[in-house]
N, C-alpha and C positions, 0 to 999 in steps of 0.2 A: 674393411678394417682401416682404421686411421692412419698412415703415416705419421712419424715418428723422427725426431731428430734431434741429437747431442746438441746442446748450447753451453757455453763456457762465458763463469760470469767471473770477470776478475775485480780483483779490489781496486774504488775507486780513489780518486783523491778528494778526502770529505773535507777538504777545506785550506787555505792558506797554505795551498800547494806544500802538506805534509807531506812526507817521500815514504812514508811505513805507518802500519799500527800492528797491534797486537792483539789477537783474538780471543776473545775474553770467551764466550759462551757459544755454541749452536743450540739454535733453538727446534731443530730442526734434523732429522735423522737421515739417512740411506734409506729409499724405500717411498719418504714419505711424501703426501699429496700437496702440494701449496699451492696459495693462490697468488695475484699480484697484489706486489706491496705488502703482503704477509710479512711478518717481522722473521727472520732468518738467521740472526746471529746479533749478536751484542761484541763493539769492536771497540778498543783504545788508543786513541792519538796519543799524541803528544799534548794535547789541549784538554779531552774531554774524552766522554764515553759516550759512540752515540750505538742508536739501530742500526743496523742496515736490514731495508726491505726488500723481498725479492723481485728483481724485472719481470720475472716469468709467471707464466700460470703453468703447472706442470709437477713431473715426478721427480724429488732429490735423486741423481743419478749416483754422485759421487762426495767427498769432502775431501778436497783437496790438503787442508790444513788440522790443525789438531788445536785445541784451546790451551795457549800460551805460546802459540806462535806469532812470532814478528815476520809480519809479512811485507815486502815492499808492493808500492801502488803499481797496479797493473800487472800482478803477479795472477794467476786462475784460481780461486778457495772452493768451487764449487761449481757441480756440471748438474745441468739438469735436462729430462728425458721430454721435450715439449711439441704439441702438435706440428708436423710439417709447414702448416699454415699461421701458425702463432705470430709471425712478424721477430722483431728487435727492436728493442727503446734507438729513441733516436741517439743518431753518434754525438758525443759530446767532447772536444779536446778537455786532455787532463787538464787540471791547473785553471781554466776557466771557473773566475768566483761563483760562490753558489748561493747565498741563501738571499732572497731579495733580486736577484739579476731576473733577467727575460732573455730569450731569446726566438728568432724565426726560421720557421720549419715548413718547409714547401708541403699543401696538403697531399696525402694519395686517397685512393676510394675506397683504406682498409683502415682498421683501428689497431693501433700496435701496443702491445707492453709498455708500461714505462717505471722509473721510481718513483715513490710519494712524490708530490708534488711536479712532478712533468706532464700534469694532462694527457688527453691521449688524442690522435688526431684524428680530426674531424671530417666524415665524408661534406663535402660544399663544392665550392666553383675550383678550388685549387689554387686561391688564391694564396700569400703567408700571413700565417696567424701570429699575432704576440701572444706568449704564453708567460705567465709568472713559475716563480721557481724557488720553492724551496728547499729543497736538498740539493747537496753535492754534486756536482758532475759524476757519471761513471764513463769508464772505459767501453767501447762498445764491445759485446762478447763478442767472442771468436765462433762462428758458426762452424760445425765438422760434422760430416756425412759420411758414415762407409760406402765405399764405392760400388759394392754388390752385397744383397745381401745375403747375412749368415746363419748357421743354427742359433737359435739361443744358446746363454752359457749360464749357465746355475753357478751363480758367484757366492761366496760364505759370506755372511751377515757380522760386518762388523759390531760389536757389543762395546757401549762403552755409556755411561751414564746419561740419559737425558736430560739432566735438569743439573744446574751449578749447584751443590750445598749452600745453605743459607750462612753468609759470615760475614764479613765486614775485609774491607780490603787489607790494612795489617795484620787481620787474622790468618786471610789466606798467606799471606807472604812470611810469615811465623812457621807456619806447614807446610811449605817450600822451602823455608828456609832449614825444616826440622825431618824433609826428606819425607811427610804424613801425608796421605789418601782422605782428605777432607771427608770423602764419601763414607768413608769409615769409622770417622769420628762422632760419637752421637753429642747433639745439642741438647745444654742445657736453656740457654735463653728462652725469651719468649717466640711462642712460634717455633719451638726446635732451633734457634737463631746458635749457632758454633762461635764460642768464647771465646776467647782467649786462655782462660783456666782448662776449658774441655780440651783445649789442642795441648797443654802440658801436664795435663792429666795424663791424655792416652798415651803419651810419650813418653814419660816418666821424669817427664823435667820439674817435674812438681817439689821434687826432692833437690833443693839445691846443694851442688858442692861444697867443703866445707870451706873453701877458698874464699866462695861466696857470702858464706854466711860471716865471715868473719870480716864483711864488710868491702871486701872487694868489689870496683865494679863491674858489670857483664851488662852486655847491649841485649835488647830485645831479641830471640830467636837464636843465639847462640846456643851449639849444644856444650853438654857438660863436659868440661877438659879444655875443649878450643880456646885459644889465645887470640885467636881475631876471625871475624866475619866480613866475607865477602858477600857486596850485593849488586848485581847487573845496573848498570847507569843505564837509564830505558825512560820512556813514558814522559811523567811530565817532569818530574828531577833532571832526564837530560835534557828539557828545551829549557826548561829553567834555569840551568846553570849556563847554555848557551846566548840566550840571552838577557842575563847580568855580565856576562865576558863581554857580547857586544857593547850592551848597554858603559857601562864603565871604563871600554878602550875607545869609544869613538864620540861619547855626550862628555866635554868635561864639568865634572859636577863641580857647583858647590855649597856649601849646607848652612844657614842659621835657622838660630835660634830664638823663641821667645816665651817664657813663664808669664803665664796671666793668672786671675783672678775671677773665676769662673763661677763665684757664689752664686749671680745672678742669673745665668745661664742653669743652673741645677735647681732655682725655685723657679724658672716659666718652665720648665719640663715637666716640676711639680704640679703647678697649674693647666698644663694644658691636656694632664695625661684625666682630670679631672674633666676634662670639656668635654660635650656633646657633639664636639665635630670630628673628636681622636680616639673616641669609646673601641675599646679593641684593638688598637693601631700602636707598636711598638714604639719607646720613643726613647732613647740613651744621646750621650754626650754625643755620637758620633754621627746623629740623626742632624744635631744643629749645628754640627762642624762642616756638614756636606752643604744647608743652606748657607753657610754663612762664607764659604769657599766661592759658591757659584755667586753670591752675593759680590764677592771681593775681587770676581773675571771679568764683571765687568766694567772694573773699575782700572784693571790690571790686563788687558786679555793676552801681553805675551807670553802670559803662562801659559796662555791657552791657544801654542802654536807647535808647527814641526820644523824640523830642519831637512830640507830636500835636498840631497846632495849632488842626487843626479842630473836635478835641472837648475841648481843651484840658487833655488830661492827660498824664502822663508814664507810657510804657510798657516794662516790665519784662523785659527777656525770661525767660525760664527753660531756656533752651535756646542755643547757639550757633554761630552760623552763622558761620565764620570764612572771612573775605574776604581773598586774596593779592594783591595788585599785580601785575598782571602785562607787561611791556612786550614787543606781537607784531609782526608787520610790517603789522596793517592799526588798531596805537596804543595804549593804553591801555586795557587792562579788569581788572576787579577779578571774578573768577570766586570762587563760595564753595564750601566743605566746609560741607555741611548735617549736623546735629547734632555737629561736632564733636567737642565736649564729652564726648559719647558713648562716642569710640572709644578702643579700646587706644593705646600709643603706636606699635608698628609699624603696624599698620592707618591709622592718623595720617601717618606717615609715606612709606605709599604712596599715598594720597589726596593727599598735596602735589605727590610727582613727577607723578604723573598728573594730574594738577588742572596742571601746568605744560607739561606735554609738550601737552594737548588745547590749552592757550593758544597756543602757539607753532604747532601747525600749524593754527591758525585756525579749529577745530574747536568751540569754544565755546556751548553753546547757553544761550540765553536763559535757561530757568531756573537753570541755574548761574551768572548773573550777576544773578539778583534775590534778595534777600530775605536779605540779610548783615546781623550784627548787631553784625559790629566786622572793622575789617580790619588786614594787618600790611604796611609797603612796604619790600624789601631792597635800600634804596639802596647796600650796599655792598657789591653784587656790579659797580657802577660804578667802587667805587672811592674812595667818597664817606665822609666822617666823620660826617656828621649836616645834616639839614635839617630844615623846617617841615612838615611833612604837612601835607595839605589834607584836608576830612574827606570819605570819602563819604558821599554824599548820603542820609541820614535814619540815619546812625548817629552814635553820639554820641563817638567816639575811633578814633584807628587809631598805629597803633606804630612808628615807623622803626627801623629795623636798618642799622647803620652798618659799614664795613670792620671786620673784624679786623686791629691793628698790633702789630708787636712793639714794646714800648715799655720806656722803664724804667720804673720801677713800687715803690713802697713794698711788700714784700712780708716778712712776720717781722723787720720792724724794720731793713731793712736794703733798699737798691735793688739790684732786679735785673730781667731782660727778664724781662719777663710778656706775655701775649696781653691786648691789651686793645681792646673797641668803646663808640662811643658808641651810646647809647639814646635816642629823640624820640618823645613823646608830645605827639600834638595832639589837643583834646576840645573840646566843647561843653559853653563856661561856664554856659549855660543847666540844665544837666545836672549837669555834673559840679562841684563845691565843689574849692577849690584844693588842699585837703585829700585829699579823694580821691583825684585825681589823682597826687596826690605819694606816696600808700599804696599804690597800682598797682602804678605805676614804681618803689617800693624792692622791691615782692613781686619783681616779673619781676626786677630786676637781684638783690635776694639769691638767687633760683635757681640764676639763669645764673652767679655767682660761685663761688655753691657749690653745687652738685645736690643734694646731703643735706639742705638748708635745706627741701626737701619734706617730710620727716618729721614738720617744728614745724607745716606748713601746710596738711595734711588727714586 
């Protein structure tokens, strides 16, 4: 008969040394069989929503946690029942960066467990291996043995749903907010997909007050009679409002302005969406505001720097990582295109859609939300003419992008409708000289004005 023995896996730190997440789904029961790296639970930072895979090959012994709990890193969510001989992933200090990093692991003559991406070790001379690394660091479980053994104990089977209802994240939090058992709600959407109409149906919110009707307003997920709705600051609302408090007490900003004449720029969009080299390749105002930005860094690069406080220099980049705004259903995140700078303009321009589509379906991972080095926010896809940008946090400028209006317009000496948007530029004066700033923001608007103005500009 095998030997047998408890493993305790606690929750790691999946990135940018987050201190908690919240446990969205198990995928995964009491009882049941898993393998390594088997997907195990779907978990939420503060950043994003990622997997977590299991270390172990073995039986669900326990579930520590329950779905919608906030859990702090290095807390236990889950024991499992695994051969005597199965080993342990290697130890990995929390907080140690993860995706991209390497590190070295003395060999043994076994092969041990590990998470996605940590290889597994290799019988050889013993000498140390590099290994690449994409996932997170974990905590090393806690290994526990009874010290003699006992009867079995015929434990009751927890019951509780397998699988998350199919909904949309404001939906679920509608039915939280409305005290409703999603499970119980039937879907109408496609796929059984749970509406937002099905959760106020089954509730009876369907029937608004007459308070309501008569024009009053009520916030989303409010039941009928309440005066005000409370809702937990958690997820990414609370790293996002922490850092705009940082961002805003420690970069001091400041912000112009500039109104161009963008006719030009909406008939090569016209033309290019027509070409054989962008067949199928999205292409909006915001596609040639991001070349014409990286166009403008390097002409401007201290926009495209940090302010190190700790070792009190000013850092350069040479590289850029261009960071979108992007507004999802679970808030705010600024996901980035790593080197940029780099790429072709169609290649550029599918890295956006994509870069926005992954936003929207919540799909976001962590390291696409770190290590930006300038970002751009399209408040006028709102609708909006121009606002204040707030900067993100350790970069030194970010670009707003305002509605396109038909306007009249000085155009050959004479008025007429032209396409025209405002331009917002907010930077750290620490950084950036008023002057620069202002050199930027004529590069990006003489682009967007006139396309051809590239030719004088690299």
């Amino acid at each position: 008969m095998t030997a047998t023995m408890i493993k305790e896996f606690r929750l790691p730190d999946l990135g940018e040394g987050l201190t908690e997440s919240e446990i969205l789904s198990w995928k995964v029961d009491v009882g049941d069989t898993v393998s390594l790296n088997q997907v195990i639970a779907e978990v939420e930072t503060a950043k994003a929503v990622v997997e977590l895979p299991s270390p172990f090959a073995g039986v669900i012994k326990e579930l520590h946690e329950q779905p919608g709990s906030v859990v702090e890193v290095g807390k236990p969510i889950v024991s499992f029942e695994v051969a005597d001989d199965a080993g342990a992933p290697p130890s990995v200090p929390a907080g140690t960066p993860g995706a991209g990093s390497a590190e070295t692991v003395a060999e043994t003559p076994k092969r041990e467990p590990n998470l996605v991406g940590y290889g597994a070790v290799v019988e050889g001379s013993g000498r140390p291996t590099r290994r690449a690394r994409n996932f997170a660091p974990v905590v090393e479980p806690v290994e526990t043995r009874p010290a003699e053994p006992r009867p079995p104990v015929v434990e009751p089977v927890e019951t509780r749903p397998a699988e998350r209802p199919r909904s949309t994240p404001p939906v679920r939090k509608l039915a939280k907010d409305l005290g409703l058992d999603l499970a119980q709600v039937p879907g109408t959407g496609p796929g059984g997909l749970i509406t937002r109409e099905d959760v106020q149906e089954f509730s009876g919110h369907a029937e608004q007050p007459a308070t309501q009707q008569r024009g009053a307003v009520s916030p989303a997920g409010a039941r009928p009679g309440e005066r005000e709705t409370r809702t937990p600051i958690k997820g990414v609302r609370k790293h996002t409002a922490a850092a705009m408090v940082q961002s805003a007490f420690t970069a001091p900003h400041a912000t112009e302005f500039l109104t161009v004449d963008v006719t030009p720029s909406l008939e090569l969009l016209a033309k290019l969406k027509t070409s054989r080299e962008f067949a199928g390749i999205k292409l909006t105002p915001l596609t040639l505001a991001a070349k014409a930005l990286l166009i403008a860094l390097g002409r401007n690069p201290a926009l495209n720097s940090r302010w190190d406080e700790e070792n009190q220099e000013i850092v350069t980049f040479n590289y850029v990582n261009l960071g979108i705004a992007a507004a999802t259903p679970r808030g705010l995140t600024v996901p980035n295109i790593k080197d940029a700078d780099a790429l072709p303009f169609p290649r550029l321009a599918q890295e956006l859609t994509a870069l926005a589509e992954t936003a929207r379906a919540g799909k976001t991972t962590p390291a696409e939300l770190s290590g930006g080095t300038i970002s751009i926010t399209n408040i006028g896809v709102f609708g909006i003419d121009a606002g204040t940008p707030i900067l993100n946090p350790g970069e030194a400028a970010i670009l707003g992008l305002g509605a396109v209006r038909t306007m009249p317009w000085e155009y050959r000496g004479e008025v007429a409708l032209r396409q025209v948007l405002t331009l917002s530029l907010s930077f750290d004066h620490r950084l950036v000289d008023g002057e620069q700033g202002s050199r930027f923001l004529a590069d990006v608007g003489a682009i967007l004005a006139e396309p051809g103005m590239v030719l004088t500009m690299v």
